[in-house]
N, C-alpha and C positions, 0 to 999 in steps of 0.2 A: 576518311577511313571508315567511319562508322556507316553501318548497314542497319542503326538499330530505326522504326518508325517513333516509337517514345520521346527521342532527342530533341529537345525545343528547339522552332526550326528558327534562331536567333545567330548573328555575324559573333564572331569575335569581337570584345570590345578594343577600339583603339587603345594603344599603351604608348607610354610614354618612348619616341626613338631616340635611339637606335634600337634595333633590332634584326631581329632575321626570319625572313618567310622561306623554307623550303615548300616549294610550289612542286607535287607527284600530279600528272596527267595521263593516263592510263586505260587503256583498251582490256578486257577481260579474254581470255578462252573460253571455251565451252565448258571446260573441264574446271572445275569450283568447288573438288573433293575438298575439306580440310578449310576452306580461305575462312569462312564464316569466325569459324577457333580462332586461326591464326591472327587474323583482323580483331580478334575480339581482347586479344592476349595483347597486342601491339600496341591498341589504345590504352588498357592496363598500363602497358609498360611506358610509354611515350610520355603520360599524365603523370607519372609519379619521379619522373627526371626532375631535379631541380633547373629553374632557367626555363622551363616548358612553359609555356604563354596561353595556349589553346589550339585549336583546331577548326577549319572550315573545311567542310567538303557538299559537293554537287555531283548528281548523273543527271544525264542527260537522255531522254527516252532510247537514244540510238546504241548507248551502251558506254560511250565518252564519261569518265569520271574524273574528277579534280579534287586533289584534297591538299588545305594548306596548314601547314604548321608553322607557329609562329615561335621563337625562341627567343629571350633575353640577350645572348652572345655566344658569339663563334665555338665558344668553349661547349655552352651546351649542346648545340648542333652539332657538335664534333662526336660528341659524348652518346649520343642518338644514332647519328652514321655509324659509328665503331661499336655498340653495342652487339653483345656474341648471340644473343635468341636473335635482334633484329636482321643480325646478316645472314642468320639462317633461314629466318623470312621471305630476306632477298632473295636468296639461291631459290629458294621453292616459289616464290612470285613467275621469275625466269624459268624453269625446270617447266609449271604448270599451268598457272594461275592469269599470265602477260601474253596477250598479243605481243601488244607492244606498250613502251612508256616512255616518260620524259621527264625529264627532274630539272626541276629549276631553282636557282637558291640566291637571294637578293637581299641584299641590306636595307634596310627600311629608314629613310630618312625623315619622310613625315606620315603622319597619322592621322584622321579626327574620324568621327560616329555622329550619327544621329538618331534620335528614336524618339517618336513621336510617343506626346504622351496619349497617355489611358482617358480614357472619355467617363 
């Protein structure tokens, strides 16, 4: 989700499973009045859910963007999808903002990370 260059460019760390990745993959319009705010209010909002785990996101030079969020349990995912600024979001994603997209939503049964150390 984030558009910002500051964001250390670092994965989500593994957490302990279960869990939940909803997986957005997403094509942009031309038309990008407004997303900047809106995207900016949505990680606001996404990060201060209880259950919220983190966030990955990539574009890809062609314009292909993926953003994953990761949540503790169904309940908070739930809590995320049904939220009333988020669905308003939606609406104006679809209205303006979306080619096209695709949403994918997966229970995570295992995990692990790596990260080399500092020299």
């Amino acid at each position: 989700m984030s558009d910002h260059p500051e964001a250390p460019v670092v994965p989500v760390a593994a957490c302990e499973p279960p869990y939940y990745a909803a997986v957005f993959t997403a094509v942009r319009t031309a038309n990008q009045r407004g997303y900047g705010e809106t995207n900016a209010r949505m990680e606001d909002l996404v990060r201060s859910l209880p259950g919220f785990l983190g966030m990955d996101h990539a574009q890809n030079p062609g314009g292909l963007s993926i953003t994953v969020a990761y949540f503790r349990d169904a309940d908070a995912l739930t809590e995320w999808r049904t939220n009333t600024e988020h669905r308003a979001a939606q609406q104006r994603g679809r209205d303006d903002w979306y080619q096209s997209y695709t949403l994918h939503v997966a229970k995570v049964e295992r995990s692990h990370g790596f990260t080399r150390p500092q020299d």
